[in-house]
mmCIF file of the N, C-alpha and C atoms, coordinates in Angstrom:
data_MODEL
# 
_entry.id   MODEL 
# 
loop_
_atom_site.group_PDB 
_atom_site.id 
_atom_site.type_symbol 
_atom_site.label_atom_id 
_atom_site.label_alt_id 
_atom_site.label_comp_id 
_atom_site.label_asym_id 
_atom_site.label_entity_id 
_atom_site.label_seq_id 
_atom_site.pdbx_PDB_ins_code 
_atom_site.Cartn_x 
_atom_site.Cartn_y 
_atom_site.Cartn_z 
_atom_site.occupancy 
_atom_site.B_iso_or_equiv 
_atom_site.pdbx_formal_charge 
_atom_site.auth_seq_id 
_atom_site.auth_comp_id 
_atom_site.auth_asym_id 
_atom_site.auth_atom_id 
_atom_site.pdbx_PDB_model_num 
ATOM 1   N N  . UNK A 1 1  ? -66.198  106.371 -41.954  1.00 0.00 ? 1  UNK A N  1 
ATOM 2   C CA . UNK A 1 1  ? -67.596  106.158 -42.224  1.00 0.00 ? 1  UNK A CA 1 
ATOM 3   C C  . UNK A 1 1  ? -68.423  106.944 -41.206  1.00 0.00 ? 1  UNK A C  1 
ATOM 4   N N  . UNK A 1 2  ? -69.550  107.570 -41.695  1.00 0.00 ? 2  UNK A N  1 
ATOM 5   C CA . UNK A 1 2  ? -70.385  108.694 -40.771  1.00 0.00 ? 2  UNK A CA 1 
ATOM 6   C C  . UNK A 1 2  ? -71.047  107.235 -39.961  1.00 0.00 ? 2  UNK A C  1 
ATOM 7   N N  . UNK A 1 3  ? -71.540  108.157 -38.839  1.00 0.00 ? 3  UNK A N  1 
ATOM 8   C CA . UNK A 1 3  ? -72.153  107.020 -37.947  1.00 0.00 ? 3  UNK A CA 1 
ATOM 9   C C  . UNK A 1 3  ? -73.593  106.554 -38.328  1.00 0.00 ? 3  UNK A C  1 
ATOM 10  N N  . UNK A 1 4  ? -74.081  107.410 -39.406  1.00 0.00 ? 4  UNK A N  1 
ATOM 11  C CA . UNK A 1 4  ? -75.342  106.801 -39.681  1.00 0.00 ? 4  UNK A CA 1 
ATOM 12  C C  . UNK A 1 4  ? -74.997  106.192 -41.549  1.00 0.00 ? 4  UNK A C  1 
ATOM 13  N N  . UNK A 1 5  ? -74.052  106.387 -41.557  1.00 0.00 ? 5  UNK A N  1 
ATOM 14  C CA . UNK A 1 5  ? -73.493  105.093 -42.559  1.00 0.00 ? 5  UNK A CA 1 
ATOM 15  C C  . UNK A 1 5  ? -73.556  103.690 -41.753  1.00 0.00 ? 5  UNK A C  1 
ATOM 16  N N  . UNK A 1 6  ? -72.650  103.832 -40.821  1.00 0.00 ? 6  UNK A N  1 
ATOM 17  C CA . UNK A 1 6  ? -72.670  102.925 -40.181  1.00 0.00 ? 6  UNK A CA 1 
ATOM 18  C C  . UNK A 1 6  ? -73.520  101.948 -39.816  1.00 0.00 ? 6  UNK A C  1 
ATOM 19  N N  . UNK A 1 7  ? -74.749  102.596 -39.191  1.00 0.00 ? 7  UNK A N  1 
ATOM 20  C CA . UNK A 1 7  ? -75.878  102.469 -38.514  1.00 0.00 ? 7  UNK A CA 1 
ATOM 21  C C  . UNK A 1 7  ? -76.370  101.797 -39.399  1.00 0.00 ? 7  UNK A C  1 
ATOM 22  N N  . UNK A 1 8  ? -76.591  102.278 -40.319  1.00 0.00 ? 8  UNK A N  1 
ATOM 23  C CA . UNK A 1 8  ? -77.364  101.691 -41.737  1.00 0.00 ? 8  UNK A CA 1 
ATOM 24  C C  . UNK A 1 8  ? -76.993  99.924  -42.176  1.00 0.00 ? 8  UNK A C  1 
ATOM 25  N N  . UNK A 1 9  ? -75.330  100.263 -41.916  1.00 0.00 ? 9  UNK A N  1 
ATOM 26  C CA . UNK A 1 9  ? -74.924  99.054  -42.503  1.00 0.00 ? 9  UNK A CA 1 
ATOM 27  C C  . UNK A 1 9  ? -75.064  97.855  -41.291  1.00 0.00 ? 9  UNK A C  1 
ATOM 28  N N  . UNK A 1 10 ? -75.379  98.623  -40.217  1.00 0.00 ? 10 UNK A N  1 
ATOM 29  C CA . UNK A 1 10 ? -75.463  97.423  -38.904  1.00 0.00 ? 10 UNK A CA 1 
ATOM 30  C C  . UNK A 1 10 ? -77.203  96.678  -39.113  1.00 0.00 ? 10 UNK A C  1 
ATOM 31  N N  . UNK A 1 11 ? -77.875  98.187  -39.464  1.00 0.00 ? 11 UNK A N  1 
ATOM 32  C CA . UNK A 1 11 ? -79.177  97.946  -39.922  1.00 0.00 ? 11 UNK A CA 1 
ATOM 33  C C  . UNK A 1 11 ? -79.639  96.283  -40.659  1.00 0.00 ? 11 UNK A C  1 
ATOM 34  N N  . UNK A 1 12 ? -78.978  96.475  -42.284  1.00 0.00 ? 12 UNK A N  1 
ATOM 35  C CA . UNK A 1 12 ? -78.279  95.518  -42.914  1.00 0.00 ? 12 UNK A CA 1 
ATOM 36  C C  . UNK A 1 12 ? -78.236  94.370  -42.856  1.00 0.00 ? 12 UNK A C  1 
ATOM 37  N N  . UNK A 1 13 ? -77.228  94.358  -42.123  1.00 0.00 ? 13 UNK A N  1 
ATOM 38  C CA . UNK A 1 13 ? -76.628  92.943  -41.543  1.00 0.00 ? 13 UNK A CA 1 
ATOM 39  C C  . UNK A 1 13 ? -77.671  92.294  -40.626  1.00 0.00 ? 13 UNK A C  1 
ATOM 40  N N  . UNK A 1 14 ? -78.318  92.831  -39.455  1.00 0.00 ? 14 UNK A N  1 
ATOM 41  C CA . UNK A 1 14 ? -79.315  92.652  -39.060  1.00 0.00 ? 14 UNK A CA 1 
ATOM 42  C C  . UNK A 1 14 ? -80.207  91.928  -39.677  1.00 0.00 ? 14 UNK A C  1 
ATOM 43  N N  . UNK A 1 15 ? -81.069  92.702  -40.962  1.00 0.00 ? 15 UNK A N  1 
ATOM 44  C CA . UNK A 1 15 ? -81.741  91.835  -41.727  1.00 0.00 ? 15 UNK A CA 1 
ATOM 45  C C  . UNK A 1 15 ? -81.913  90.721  -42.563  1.00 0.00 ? 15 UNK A C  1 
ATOM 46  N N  . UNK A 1 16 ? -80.146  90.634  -42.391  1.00 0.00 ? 16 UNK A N  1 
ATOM 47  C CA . UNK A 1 16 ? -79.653  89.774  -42.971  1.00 0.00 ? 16 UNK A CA 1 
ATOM 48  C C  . UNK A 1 16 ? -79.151  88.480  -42.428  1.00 0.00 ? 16 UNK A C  1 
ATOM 49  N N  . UNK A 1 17 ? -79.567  88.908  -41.117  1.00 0.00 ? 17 UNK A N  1 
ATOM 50  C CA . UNK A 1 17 ? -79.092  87.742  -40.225  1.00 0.00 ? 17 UNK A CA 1 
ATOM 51  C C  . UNK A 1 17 ? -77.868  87.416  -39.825  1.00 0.00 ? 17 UNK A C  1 
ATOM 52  N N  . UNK A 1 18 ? -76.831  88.062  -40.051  1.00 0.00 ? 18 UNK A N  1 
ATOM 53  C CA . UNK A 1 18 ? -75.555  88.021  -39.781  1.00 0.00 ? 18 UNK A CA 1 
ATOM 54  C C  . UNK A 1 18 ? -75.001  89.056  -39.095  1.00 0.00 ? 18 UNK A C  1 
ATOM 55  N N  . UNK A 1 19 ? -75.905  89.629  -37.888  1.00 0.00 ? 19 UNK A N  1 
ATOM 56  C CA . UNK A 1 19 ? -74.983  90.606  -37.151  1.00 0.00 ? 19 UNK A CA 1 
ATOM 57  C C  . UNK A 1 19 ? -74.946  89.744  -35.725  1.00 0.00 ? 19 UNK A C  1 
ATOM 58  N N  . UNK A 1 20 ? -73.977  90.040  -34.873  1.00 0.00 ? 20 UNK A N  1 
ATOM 59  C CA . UNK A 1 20 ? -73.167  89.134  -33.884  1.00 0.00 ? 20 UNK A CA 1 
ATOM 60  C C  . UNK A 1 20 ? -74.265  89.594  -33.084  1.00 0.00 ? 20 UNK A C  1 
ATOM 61  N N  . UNK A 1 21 ? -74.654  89.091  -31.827  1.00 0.00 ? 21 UNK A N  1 
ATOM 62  C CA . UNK A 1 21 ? -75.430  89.016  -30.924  1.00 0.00 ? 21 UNK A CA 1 
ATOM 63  C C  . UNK A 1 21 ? -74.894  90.662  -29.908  1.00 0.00 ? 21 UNK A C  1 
ATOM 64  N N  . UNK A 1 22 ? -74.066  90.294  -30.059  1.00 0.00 ? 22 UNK A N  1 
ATOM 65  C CA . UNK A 1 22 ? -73.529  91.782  -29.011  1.00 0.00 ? 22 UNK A CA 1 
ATOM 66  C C  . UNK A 1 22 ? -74.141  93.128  -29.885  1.00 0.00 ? 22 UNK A C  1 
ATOM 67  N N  . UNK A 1 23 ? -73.567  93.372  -30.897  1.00 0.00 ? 23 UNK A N  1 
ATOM 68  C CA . UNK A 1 23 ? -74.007  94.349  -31.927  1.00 0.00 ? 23 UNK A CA 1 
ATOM 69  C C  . UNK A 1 23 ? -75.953  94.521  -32.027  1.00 0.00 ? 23 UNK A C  1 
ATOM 70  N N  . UNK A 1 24 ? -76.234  93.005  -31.890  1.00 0.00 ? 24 UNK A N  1 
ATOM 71  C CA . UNK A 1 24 ? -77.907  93.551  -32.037  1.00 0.00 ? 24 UNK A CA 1 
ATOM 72  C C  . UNK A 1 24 ? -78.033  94.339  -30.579  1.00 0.00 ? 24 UNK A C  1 
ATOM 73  N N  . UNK A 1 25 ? -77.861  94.352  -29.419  1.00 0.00 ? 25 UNK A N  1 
ATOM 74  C CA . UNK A 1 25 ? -78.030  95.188  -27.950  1.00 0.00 ? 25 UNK A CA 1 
ATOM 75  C C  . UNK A 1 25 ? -77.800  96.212  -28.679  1.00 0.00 ? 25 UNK A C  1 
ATOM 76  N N  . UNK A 1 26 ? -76.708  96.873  -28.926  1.00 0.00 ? 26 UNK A N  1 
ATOM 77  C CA . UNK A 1 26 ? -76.241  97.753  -29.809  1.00 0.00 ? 26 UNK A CA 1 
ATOM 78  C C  . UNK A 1 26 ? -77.307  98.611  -30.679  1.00 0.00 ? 26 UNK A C  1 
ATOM 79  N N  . UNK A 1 27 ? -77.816  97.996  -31.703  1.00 0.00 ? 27 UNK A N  1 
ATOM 80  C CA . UNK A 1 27 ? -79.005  98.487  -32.517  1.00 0.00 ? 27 UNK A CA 1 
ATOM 81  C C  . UNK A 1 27 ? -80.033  98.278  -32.010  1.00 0.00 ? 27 UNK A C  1 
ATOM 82  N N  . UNK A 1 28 ? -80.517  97.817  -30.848  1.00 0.00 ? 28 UNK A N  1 
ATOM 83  C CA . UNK A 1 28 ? -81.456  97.519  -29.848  1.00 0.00 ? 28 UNK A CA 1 
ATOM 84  C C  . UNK A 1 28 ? -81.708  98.875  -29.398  1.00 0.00 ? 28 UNK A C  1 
ATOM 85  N N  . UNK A 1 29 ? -80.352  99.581  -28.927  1.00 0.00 ? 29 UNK A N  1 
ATOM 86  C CA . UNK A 1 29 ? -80.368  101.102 -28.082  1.00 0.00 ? 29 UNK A CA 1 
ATOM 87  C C  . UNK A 1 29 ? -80.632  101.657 -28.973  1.00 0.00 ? 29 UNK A C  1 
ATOM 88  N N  . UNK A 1 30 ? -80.204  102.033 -30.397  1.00 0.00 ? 30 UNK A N  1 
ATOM 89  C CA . UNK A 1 30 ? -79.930  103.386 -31.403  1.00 0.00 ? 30 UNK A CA 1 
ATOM 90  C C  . UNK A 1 30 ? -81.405  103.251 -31.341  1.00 0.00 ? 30 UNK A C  1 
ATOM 91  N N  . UNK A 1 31 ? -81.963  101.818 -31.590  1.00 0.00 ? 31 UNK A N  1 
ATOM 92  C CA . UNK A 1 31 ? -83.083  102.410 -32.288  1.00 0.00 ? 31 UNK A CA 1 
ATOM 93  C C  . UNK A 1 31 ? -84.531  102.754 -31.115  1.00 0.00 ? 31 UNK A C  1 
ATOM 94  N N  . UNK A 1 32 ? -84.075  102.043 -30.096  1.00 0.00 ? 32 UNK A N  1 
ATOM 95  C CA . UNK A 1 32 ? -85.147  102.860 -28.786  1.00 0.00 ? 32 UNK A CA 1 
ATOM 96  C C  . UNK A 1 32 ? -84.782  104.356 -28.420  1.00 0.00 ? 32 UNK A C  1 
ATOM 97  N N  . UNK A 1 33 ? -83.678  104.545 -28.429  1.00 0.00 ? 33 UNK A N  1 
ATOM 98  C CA . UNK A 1 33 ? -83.497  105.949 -28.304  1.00 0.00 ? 33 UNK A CA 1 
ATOM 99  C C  . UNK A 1 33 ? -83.373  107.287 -29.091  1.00 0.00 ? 33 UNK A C  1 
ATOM 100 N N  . UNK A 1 34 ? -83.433  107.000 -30.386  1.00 0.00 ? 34 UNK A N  1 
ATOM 101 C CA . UNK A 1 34 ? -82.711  107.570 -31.793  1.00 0.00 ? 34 UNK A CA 1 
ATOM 102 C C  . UNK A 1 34 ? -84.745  107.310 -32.255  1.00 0.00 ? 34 UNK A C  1 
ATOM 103 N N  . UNK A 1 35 ? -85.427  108.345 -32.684  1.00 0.00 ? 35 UNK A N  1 
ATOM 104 C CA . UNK A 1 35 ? -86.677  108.058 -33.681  1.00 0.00 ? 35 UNK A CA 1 
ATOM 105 C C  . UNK A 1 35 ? -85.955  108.182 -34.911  1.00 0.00 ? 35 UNK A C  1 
ATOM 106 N N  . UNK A 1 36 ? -84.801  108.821 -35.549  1.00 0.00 ? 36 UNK A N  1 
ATOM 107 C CA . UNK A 1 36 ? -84.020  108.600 -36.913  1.00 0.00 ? 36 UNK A CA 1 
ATOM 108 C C  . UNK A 1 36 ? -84.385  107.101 -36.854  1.00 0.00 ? 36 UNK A C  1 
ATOM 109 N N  . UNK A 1 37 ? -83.095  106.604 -36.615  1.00 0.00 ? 37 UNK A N  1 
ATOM 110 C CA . UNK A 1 37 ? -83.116  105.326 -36.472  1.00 0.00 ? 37 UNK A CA 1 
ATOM 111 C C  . UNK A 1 37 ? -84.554  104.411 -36.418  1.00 0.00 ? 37 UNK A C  1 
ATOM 112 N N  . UNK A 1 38 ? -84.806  104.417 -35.743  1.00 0.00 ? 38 UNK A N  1 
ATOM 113 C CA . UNK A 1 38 ? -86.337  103.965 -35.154  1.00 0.00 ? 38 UNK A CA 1 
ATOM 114 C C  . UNK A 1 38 ? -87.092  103.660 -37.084  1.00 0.00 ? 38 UNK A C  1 
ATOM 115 N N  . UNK A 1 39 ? -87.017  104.795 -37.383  1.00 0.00 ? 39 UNK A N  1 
ATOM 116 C CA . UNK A 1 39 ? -87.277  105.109 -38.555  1.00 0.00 ? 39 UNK A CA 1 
ATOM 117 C C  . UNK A 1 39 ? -87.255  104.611 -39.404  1.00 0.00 ? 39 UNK A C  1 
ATOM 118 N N  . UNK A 1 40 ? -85.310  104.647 -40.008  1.00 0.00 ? 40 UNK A N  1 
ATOM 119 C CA . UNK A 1 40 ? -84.831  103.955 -40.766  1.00 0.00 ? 40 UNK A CA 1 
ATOM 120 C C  . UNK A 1 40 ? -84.885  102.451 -40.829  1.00 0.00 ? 40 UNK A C  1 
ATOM 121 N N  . UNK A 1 41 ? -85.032  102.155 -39.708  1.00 0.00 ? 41 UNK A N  1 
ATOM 122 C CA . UNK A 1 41 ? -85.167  100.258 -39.816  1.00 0.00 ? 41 UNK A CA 1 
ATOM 123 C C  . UNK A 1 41 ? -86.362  100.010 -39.879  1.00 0.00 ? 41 UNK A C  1 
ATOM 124 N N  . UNK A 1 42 ? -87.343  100.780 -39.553  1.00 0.00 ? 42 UNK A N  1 
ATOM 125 C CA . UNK A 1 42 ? -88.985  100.838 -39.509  1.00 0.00 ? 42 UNK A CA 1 
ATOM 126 C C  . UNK A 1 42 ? -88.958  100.419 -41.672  1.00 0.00 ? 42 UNK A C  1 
ATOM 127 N N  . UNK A 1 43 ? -88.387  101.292 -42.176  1.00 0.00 ? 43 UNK A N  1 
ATOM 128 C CA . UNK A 1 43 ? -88.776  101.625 -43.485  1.00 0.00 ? 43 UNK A CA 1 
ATOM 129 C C  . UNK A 1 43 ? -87.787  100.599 -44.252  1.00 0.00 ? 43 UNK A C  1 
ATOM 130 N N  . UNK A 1 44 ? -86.247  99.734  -43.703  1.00 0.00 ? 44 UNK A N  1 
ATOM 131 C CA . UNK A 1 44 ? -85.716  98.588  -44.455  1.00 0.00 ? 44 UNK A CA 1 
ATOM 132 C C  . UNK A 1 44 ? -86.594  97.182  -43.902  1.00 0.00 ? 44 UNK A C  1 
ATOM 133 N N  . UNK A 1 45 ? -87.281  97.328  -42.828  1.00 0.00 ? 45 UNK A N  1 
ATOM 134 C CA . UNK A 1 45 ? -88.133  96.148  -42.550  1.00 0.00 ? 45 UNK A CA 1 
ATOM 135 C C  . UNK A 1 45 ? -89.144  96.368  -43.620  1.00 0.00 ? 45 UNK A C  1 
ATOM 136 N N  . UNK A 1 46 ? -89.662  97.440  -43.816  1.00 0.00 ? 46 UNK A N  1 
ATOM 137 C CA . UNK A 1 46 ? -90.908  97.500  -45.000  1.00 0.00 ? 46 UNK A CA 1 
ATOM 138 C C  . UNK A 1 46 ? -90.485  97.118  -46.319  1.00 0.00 ? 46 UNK A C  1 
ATOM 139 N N  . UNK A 1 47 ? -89.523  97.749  -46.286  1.00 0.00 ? 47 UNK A N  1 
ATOM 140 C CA . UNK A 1 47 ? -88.815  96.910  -47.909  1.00 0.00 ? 47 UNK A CA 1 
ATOM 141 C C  . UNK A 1 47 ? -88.805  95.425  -48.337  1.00 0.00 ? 47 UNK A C  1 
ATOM 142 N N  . UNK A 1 48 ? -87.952  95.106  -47.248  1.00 0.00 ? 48 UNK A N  1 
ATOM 143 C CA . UNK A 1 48 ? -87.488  93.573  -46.962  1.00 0.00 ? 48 UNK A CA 1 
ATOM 144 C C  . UNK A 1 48 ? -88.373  92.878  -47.582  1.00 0.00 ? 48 UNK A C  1 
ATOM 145 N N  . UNK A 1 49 ? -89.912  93.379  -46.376  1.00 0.00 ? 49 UNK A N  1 
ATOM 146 C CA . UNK A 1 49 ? -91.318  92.465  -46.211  1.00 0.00 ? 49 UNK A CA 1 
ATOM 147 C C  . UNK A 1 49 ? -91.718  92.688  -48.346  1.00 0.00 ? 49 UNK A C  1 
ATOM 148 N N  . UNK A 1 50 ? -91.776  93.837  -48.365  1.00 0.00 ? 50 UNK A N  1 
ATOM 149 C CA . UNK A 1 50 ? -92.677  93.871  -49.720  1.00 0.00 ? 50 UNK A CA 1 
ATOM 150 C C  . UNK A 1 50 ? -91.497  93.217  -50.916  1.00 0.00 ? 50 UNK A C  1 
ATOM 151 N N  . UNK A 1 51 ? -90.083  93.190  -51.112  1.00 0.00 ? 51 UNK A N  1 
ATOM 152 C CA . UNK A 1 51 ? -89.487  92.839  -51.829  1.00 0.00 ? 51 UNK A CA 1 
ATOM 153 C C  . UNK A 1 51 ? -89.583  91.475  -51.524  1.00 0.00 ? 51 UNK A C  1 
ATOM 154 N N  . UNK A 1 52 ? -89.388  89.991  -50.761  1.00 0.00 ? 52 UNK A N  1 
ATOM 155 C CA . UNK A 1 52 ? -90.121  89.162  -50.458  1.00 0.00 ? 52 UNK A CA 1 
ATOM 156 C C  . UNK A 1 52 ? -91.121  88.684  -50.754  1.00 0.00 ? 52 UNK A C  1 
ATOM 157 N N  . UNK A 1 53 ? -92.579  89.763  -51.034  1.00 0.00 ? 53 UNK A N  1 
ATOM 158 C CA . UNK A 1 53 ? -93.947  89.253  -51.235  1.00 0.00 ? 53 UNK A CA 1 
ATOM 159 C C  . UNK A 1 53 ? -93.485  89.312  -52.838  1.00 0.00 ? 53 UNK A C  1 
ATOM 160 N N  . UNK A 1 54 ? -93.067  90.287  -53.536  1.00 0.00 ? 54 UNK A N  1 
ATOM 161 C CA . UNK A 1 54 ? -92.720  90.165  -54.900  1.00 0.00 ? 54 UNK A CA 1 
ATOM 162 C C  . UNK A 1 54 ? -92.060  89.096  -55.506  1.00 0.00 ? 54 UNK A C  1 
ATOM 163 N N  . UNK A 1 55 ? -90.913  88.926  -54.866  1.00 0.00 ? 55 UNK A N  1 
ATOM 164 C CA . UNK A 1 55 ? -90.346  87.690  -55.145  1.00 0.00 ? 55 UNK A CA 1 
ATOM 165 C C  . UNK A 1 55 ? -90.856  86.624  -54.949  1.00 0.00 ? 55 UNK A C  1 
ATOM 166 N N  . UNK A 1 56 ? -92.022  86.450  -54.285  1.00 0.00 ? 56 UNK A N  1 
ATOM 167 C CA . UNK A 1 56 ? -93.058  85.069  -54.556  1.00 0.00 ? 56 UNK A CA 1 
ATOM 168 C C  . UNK A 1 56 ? -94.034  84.955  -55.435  1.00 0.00 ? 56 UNK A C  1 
ATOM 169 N N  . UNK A 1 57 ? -94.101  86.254  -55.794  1.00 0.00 ? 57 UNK A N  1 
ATOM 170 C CA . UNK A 1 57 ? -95.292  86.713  -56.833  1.00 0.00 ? 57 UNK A CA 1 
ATOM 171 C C  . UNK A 1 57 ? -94.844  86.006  -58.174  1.00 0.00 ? 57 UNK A C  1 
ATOM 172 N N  . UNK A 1 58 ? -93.428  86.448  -58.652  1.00 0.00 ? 58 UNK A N  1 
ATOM 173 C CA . UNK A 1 58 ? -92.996  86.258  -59.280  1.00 0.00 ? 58 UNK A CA 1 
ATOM 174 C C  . UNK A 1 58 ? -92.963  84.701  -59.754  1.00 0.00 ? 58 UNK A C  1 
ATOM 175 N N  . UNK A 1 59 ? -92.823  84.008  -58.867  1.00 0.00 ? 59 UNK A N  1 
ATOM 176 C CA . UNK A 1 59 ? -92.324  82.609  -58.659  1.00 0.00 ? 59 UNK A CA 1 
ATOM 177 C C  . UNK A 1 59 ? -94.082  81.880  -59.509  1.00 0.00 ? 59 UNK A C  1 
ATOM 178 N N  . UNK A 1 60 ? -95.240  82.834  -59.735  1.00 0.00 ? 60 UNK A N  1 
ATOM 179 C CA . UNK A 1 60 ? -96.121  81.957  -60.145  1.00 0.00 ? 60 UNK A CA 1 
ATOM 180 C C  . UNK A 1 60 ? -96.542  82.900  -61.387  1.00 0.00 ? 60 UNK A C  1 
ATOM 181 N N  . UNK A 1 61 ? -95.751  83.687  -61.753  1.00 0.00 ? 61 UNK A N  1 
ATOM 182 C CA . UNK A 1 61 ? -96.196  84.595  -63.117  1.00 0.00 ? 61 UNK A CA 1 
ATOM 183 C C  . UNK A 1 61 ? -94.909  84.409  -64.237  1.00 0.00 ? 61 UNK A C  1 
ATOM 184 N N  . UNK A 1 62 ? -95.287  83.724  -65.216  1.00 0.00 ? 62 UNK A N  1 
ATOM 185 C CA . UNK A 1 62 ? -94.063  83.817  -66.211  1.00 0.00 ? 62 UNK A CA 1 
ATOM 186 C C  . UNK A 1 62 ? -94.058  85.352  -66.926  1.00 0.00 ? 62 UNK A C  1 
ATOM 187 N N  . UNK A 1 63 ? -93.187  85.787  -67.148  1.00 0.00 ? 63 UNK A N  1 
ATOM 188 C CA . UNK A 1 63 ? -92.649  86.799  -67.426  1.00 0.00 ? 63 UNK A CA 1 
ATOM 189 C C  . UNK A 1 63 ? -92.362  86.561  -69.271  1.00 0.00 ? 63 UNK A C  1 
ATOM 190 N N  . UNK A 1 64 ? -92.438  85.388  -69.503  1.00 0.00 ? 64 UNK A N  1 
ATOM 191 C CA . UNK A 1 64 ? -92.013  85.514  -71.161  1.00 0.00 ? 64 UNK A CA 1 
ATOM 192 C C  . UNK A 1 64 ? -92.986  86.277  -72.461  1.00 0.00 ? 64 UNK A C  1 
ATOM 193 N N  . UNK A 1 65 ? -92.752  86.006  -73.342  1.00 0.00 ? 65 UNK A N  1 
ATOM 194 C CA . UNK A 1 65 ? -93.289  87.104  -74.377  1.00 0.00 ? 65 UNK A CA 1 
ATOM 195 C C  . UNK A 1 65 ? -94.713  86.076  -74.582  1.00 0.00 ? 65 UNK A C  1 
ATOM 196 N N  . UNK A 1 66 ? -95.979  87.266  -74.915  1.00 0.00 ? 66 UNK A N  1 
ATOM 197 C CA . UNK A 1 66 ? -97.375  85.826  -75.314  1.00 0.00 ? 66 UNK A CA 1 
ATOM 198 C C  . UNK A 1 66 ? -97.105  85.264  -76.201  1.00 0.00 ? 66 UNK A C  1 
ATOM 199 N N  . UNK A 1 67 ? -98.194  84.345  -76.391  1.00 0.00 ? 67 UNK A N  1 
ATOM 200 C CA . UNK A 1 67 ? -97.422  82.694  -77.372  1.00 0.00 ? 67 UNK A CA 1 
ATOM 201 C C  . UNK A 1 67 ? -98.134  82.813  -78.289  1.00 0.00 ? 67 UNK A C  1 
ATOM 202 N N  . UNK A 1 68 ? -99.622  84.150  -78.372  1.00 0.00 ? 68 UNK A N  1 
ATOM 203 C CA . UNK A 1 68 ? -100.732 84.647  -79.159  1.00 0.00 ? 68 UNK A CA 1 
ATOM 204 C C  . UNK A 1 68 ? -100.117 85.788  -80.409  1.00 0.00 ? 68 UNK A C  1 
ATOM 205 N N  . UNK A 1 69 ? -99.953  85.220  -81.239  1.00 0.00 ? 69 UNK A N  1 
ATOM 206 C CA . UNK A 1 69 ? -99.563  86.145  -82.681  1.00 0.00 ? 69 UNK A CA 1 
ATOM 207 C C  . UNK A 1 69 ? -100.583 86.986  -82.982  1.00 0.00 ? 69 UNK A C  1 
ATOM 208 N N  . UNK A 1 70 ? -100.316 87.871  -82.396  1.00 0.00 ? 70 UNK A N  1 
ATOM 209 C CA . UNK A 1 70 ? -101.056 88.821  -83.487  1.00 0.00 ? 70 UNK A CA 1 
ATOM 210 C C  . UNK A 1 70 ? -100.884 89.776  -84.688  1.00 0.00 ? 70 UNK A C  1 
ATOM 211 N N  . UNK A 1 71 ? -102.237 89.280  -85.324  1.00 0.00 ? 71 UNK A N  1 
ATOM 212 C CA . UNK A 1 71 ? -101.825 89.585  -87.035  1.00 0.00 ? 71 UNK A CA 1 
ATOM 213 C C  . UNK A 1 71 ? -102.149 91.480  -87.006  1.00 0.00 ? 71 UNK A C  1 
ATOM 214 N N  . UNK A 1 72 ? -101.213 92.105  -87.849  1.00 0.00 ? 72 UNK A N  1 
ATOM 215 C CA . UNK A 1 72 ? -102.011 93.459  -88.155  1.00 0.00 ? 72 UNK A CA 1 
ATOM 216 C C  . UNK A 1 72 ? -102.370 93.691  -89.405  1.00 0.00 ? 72 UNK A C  1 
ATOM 217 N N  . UNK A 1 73 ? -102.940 94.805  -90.226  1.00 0.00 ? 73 UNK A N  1 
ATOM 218 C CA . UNK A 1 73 ? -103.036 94.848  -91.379  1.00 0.00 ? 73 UNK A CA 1 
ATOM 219 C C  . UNK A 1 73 ? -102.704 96.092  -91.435  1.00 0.00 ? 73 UNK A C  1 
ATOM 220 N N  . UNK A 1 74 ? -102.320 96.180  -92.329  1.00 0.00 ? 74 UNK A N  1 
ATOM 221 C CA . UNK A 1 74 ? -101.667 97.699  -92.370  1.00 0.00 ? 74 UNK A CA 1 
ATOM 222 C C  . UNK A 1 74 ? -102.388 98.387  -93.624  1.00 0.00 ? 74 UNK A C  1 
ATOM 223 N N  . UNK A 1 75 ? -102.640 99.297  -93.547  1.00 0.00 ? 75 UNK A N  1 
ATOM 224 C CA . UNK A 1 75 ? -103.899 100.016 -94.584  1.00 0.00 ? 75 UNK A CA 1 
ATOM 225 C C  . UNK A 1 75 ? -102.989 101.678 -94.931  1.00 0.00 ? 75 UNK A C  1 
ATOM 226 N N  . UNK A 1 76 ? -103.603 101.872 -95.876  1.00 0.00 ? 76 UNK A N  1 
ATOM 227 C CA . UNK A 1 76 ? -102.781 103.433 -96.743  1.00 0.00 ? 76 UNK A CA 1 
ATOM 228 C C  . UNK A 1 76 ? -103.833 103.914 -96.273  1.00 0.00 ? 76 UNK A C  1 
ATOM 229 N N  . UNK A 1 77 ? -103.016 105.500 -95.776  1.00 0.00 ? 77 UNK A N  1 
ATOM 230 C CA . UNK A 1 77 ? -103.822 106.672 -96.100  1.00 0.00 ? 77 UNK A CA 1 
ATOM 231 C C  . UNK A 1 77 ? -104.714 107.249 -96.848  1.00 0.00 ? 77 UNK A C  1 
ATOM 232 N N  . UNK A 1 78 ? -103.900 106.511 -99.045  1.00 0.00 ? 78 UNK A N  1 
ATOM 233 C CA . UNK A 1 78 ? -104.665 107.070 -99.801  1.00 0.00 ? 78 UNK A CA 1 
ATOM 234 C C  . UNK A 1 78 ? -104.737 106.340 -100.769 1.00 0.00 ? 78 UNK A C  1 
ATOM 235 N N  . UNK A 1 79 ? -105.893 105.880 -101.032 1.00 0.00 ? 79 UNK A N  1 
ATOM 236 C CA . UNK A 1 79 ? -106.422 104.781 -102.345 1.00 0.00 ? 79 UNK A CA 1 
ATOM 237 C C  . UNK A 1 79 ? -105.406 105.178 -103.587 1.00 0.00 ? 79 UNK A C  1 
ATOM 238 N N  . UNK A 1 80 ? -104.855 104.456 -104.199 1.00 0.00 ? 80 UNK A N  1 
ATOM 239 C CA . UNK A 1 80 ? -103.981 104.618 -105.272 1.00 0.00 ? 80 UNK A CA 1 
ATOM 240 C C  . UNK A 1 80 ? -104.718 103.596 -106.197 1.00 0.00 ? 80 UNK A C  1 
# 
């Protein structure tokens, strides 16, 4: 695995709350010293945050089909 595979996936876990305490020091350095890095977690924290606000959005908008029938009429081109 490339090291910014890696990085990514430590990224990850991080946000996920399941990276070991030693490992966050770890991504503590990449990302004070590394602006890549710096970067990349800059832009999965932005995700996180806005995928989150959506998923609450959601929670008060039904998504099903309207319950309003609408009628059409359908009309010819040419008087017969």
């Amino acid at each position: 695995m490339r090291r910014e595979e890696k990085l990514r996936e430590t990224m990850l876990r991080y946000l996920e709350g399941s990276l070991p305490a030693e490992e966050v020091e770890k991504l503590n350095q990449a990302v004070e010293y590394d602006w890549a890095a710096r970067r990349e977690m800059a832009e999965l924290m932005l995700q996180e945050t806005l995928l989150c606000r959506v998923g609450q959005e959601t929670e008060f908008f039904e998504l099903d089909a309207p319950k309003v029938k609408v009628e059409r009429k359908t009309t010819s081109r040419y008087n017969t």
